[in-house]
KOLRO-738081 format. One record per residue (C-alpha): residue in one letter; z, x, y. Coordinates in nm, 3 decimals. Each point is the difference from the previous one (the first is absolute). Layout:
REM KOLRO-738081
+-----+---------+---------+---------+
| res |      pz |      px |      py |
+-----+---------+---------+---------+
|   A |       Z |       X |       Y |
...
+-----+---------+---------+---------+
This chain:
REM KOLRO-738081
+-----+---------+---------+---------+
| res |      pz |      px |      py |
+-----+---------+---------+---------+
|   X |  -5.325 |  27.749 |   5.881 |
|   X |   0.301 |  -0.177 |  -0.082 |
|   X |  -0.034 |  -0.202 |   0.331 |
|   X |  -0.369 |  -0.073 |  -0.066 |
|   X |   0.127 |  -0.164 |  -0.344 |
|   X |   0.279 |  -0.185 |   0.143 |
|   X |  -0.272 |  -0.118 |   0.298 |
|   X |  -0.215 |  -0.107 |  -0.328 |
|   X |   0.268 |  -0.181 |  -0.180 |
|   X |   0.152 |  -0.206 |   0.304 |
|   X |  -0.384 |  -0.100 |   0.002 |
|   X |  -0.067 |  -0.124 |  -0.328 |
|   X |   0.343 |  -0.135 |  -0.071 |
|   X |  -0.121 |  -0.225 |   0.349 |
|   X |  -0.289 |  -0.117 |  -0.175 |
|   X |   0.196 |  -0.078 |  -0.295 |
|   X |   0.227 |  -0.192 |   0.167 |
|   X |  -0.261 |  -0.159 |   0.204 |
|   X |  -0.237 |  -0.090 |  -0.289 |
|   X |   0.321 |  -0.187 |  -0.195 |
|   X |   0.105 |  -0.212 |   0.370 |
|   X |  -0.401 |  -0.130 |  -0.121 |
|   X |   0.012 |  -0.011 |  -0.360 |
|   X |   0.406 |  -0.224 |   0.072 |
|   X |  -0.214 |  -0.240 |   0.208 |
|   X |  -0.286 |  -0.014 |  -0.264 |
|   X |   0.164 |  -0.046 |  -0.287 |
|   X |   0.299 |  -0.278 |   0.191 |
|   X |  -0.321 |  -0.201 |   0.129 |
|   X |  -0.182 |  -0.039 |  -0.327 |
|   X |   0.344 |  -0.096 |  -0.186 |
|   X |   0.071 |  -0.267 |   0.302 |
|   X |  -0.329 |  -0.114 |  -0.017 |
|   X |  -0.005 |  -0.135 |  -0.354 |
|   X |   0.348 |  -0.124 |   0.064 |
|   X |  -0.100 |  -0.215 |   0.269 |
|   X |  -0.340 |  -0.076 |  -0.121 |
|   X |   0.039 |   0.027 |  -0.412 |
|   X |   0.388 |  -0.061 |   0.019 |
|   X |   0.040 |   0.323 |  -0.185 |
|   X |   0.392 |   0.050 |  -0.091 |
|   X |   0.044 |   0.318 |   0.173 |
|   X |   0.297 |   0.221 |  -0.237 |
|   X |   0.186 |  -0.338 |  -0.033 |
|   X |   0.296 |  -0.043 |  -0.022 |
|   X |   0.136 |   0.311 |   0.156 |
|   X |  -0.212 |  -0.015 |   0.350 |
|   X |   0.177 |  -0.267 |   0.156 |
|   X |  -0.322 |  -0.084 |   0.176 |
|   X |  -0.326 |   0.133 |   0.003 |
|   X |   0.001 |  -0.033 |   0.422 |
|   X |   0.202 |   0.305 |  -0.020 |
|   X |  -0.316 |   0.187 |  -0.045 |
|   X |  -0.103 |  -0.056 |   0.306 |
|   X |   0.332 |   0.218 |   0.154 |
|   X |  -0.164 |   0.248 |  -0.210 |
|   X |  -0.299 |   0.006 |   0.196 |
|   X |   0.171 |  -0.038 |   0.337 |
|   X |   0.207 |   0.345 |  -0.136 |
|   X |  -0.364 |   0.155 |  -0.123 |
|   X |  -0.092 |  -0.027 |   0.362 |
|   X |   0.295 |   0.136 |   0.197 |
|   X |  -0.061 |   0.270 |  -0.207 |
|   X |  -0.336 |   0.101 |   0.133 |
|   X |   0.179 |   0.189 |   0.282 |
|   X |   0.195 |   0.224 |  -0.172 |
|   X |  -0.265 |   0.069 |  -0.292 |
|   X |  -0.258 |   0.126 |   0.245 |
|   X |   0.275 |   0.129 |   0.256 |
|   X |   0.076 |   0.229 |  -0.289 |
|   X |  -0.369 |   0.130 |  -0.014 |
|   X |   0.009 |   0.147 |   0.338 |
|   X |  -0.036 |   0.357 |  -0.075 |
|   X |  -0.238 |   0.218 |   0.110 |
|   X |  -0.273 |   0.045 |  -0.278 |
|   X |  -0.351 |   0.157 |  -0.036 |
|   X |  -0.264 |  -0.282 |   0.006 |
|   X |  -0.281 |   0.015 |  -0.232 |
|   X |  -0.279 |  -0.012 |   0.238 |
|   X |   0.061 |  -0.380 |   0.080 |
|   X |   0.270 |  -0.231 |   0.124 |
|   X |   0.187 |  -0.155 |  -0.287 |
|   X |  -0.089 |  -0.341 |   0.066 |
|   X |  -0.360 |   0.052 |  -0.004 |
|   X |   0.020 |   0.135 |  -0.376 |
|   X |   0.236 |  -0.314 |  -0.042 |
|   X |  -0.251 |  -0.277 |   0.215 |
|   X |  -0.263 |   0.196 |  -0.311 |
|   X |   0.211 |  -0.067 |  -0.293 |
|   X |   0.105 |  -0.319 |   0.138 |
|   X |  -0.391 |  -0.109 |   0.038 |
|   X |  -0.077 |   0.129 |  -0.353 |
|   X |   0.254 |  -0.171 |  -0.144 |
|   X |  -0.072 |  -0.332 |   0.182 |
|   X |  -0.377 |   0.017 |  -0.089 |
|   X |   0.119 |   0.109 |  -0.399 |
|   X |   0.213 |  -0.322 |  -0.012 |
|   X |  -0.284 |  -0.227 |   0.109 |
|   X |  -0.226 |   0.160 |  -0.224 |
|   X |   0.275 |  -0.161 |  -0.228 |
|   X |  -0.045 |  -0.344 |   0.154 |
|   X |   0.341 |  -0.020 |   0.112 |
|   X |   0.081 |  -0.058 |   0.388 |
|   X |   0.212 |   0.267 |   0.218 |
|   X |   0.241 |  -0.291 |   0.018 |
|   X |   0.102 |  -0.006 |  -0.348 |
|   X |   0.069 |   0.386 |   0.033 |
|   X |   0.384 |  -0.140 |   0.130 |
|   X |  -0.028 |  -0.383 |  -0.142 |
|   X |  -0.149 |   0.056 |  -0.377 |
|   X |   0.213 |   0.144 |  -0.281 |
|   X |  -0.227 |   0.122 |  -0.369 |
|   X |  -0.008 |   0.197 |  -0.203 |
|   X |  -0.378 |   0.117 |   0.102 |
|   X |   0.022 |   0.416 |  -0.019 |
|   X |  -0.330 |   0.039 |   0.235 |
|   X |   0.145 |  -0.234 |   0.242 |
|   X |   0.395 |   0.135 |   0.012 |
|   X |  -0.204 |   0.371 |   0.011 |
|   X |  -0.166 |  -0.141 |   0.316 |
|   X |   0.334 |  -0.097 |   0.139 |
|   X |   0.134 |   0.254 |   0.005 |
|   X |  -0.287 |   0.186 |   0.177 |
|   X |   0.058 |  -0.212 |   0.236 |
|   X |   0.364 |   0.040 |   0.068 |
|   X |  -0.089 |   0.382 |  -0.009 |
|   X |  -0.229 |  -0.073 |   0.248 |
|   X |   0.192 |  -0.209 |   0.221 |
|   X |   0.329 |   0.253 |  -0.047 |
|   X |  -0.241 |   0.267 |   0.182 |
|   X |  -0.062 |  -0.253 |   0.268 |
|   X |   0.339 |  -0.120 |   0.096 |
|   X |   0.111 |   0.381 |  -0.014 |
|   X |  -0.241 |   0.106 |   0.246 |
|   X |  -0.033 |  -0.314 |   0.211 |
|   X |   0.117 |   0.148 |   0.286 |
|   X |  -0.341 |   0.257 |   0.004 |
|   X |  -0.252 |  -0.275 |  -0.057 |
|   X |  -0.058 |  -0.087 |   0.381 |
|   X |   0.218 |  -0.006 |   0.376 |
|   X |   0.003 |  -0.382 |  -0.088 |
|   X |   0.185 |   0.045 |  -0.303 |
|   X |   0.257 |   0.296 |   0.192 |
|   X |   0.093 |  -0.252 |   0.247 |
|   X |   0.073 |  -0.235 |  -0.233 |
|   X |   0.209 |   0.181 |  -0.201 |
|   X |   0.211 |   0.123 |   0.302 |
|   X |   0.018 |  -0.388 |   0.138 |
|   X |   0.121 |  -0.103 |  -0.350 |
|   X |   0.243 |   0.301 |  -0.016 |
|   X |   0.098 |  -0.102 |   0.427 |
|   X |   0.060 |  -0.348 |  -0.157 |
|   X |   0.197 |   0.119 |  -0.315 |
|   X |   0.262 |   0.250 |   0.183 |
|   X |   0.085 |  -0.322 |   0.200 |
|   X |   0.134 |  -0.198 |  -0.318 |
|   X |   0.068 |   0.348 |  -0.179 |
|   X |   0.350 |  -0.087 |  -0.137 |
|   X |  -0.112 |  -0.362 |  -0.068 |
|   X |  -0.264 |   0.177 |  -0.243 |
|   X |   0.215 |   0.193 |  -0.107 |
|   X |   0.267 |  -0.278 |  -0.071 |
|   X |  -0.338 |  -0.209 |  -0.192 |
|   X |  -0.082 |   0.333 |  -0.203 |
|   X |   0.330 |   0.061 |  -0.162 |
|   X |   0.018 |  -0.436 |  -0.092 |
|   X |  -0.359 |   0.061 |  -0.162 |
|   X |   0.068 |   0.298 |  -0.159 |
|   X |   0.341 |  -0.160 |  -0.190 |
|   X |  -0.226 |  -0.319 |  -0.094 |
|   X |  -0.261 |   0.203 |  -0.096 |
|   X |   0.222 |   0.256 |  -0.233 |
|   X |   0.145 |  -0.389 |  -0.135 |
|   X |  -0.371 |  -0.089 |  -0.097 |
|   X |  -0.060 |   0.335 |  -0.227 |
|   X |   0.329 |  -0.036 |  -0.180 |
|   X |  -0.125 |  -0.359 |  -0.046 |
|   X |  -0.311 |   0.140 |  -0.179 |
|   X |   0.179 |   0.228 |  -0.202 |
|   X |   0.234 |  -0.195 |  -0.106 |
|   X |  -0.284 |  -0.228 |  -0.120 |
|   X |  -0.170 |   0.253 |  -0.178 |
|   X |   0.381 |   0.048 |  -0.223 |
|   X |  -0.065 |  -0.318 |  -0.089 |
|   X |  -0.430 |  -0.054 |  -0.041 |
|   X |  -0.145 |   0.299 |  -0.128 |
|   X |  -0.289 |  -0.133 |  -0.046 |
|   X |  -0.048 |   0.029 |   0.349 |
|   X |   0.050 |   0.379 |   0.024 |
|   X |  -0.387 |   0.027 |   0.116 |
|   X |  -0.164 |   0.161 |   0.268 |
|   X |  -0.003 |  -0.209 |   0.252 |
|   X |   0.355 |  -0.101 |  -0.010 |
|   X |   0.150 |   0.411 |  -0.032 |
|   X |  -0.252 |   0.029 |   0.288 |
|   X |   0.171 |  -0.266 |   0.160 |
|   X |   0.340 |   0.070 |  -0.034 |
|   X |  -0.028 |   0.380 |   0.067 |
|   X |  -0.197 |  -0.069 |   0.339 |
|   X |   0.284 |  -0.205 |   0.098 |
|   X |   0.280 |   0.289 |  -0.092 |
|   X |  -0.250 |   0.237 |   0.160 |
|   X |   0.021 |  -0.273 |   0.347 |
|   X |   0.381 |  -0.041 |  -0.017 |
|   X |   0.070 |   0.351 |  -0.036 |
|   X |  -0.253 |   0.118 |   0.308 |
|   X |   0.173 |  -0.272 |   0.213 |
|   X |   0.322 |   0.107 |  -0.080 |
|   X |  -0.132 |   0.358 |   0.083 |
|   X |  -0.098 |  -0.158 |   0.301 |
|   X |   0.337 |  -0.156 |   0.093 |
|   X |   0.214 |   0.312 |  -0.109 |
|   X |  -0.196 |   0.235 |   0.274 |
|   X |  -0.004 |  -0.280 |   0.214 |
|   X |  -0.339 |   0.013 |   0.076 |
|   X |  -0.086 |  -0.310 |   0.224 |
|   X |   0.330 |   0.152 |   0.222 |
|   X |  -0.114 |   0.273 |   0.114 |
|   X |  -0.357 |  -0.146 |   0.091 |
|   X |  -0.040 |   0.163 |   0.410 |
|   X |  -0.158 |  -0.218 |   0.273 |
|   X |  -0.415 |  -0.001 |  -0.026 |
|   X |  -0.156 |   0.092 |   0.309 |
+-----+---------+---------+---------+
């Protein structure tokens, strides 16, 4: 029993993880797109430059490995593959969000304050988390494409894992940046910005997870 739980935890906690790698890159494209196209002053003066956010992306991806590397635990399925519950919620989400008249595209480039629509996002990053986690089952296309990017990876392994620990400091600099900001605007201690800030402790901390267990080093040769 205490084995199944542990199975079931290691899962979830990988969805978790997953999910806020998607929400990170959300919520950092929506902020940089009204800073390059509104000229939005993004938690001036105490981000040196909104640019950074993009390292915070770059770190939200590195850490796709190790999020759904976690979830590899043997698990009852309920009746179906994850991802084709998550390719469902992802489609009925999509289709709720143009009932809206909003475009997919603004799921990552518009920021409101719209409840329907921010509801639908997030069905959508549920959906998506479900996806990415169980890529790997989806076809023999996507298996051998997982194994050429992992072939590919283990040959620049400690370069990675040089990149991941630079992205992970920058990326801790950027959320004390925001909270520091918040010390000093309170009026900006809404959701969107606690959102923000916590997905980017949430990144820095799983990278540096990530770096501490060395997890790019001990990648093995794909054959």
């Amino acid at each position: 029993m205490a084995s199944y739980l542990r199975a079931y935890g290691k899962k979830v906690l990988s969805w978790l993880l997953t999910f806020n790698c998607l929400l990170n890159i959300m919520l950092a494209v929506g902020l940089l797109t009204g800073f390059y196209i509104a000229h939005w002053k993004i938690y001036e003066p105490y981000l040196l430059n909104a640019n950074l956010l993009w390292i915070t992306i770059l770190a939200a991806i590195m850490n796709f490995f190790p999020s759904t590397n976690l979830g590899h635990v043997k698990v009852p399925r309920l009746k179906f593959h994850h991802f084709v519950y998550g390719f469902a919620i992802f489609a009925a989400s999509s289709a709720f969000i143009m009932f809206l008249s909003f475009s997919l595209l603004s799921l990552f480039t518009l920021t409101i304050l719209n409840v329907n629509f921010n509801v639908g996002r997030v069905f959508m990053l549920v959906g998506l988390t479900l996806i990415i986690d169980d890529f790997a089952d989806i076809s023999s296309v996507t298996a051998r494409g997982l194994r050429f990017m992992k072939s590919k990876t283990y040959q620049k392994r400690r370069i990675i894992h040089a990149a991941q620990c630079l992205l992970c400091c920058v990326t801790f600099f950027v959320f004390l940046c925001i909270t520091v900001w918040f010390t000093q605007n309170p009026g900006g201690l809404n959701l969107k910005n606690l959102t923000m800030d916590g997905s980017l402790l949430v990144t820095s901390l799983t990278a540096f997870g990530s770096i501490r267990k060395k997890i790019w080093l001990k990648l093995t040769p794909q054959t």
